[in-house]
N, C-alpha and C positions, 0 to 999 in steps of 0.2 A: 180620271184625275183632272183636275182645275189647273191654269196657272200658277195658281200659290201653291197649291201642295205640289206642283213637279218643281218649282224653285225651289224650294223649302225640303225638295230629294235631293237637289245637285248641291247644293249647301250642305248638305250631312254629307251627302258620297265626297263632296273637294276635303271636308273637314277631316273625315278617313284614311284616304288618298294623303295630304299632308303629315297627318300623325302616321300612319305606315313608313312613308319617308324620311321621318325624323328619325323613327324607330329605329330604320337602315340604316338610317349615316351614324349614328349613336355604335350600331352594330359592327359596322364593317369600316369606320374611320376611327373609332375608340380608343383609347389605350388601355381598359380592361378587356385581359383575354378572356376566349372563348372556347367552354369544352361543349361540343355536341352529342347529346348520350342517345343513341339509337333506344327508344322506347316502347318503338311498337308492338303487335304481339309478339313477333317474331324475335325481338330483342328482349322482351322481357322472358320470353321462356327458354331466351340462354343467360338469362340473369340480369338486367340489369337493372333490376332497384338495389339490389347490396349494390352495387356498383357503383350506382345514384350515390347513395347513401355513403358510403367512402368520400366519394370524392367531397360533397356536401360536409361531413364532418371532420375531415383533414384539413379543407381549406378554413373551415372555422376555428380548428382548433390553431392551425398553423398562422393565420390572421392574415391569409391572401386573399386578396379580391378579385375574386374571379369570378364570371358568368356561368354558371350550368346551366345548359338548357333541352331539354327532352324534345326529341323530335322524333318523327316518325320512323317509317322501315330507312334503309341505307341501301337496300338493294341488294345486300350480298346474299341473300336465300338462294338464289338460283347454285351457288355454289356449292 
C-alpha cells in the first residue's frame, strides 16, 4: 500500500469507529427502550422468531417504540 491508500484506510477505519460510537451512545443513552432477543442457533431452536415476531407485532399493534434487536447466543447453553 501507498501513502494514500493507507490514509484513505484510517479515514474509513476513524469514519466506522465514530458511526459505531454514535450508534452506542444512541443505544445505551437513549430513551427508546431496548429488548434483546437471543437469536442464535441455540435460541432459535428454543423458539425465538414467534417470539421475535410477538414482540414486533405487539409493539406495532400496541404503538410502542421500542428497539428489538436479535443478537446472538446469551450464554445460557451450558445450563
Amino acid at each position: 500500500m501507498n501513502d494514500t491508500q493507507v490514509q484513505k484506510a484510517r479515514e474509513r477505519l476513524a469514519s466506522i469507529v465514530a458511526g459505531a460510537r454514535a450508534d452506542w451512545a444512541a443505544l445505551d443513552e437513549g430513551q427508546t427502550p431496548s429488548i434483546l432477543l437471543g437469536a442464535a442457533t441455540c435460541g432459535r431452536s428454543a423458539g425465538s422468531d414467534p417470539v421475535l415476531e410477538a414482540f414486533k407485532t405487539t409493539a406495532a399493534d400496541a404503538g410502542i417504540d421500542v428497539a428489538i434487536h436479535e443478537v446472538g447466543c446469551l450464554g445460557h447453553c451450558y445450563a
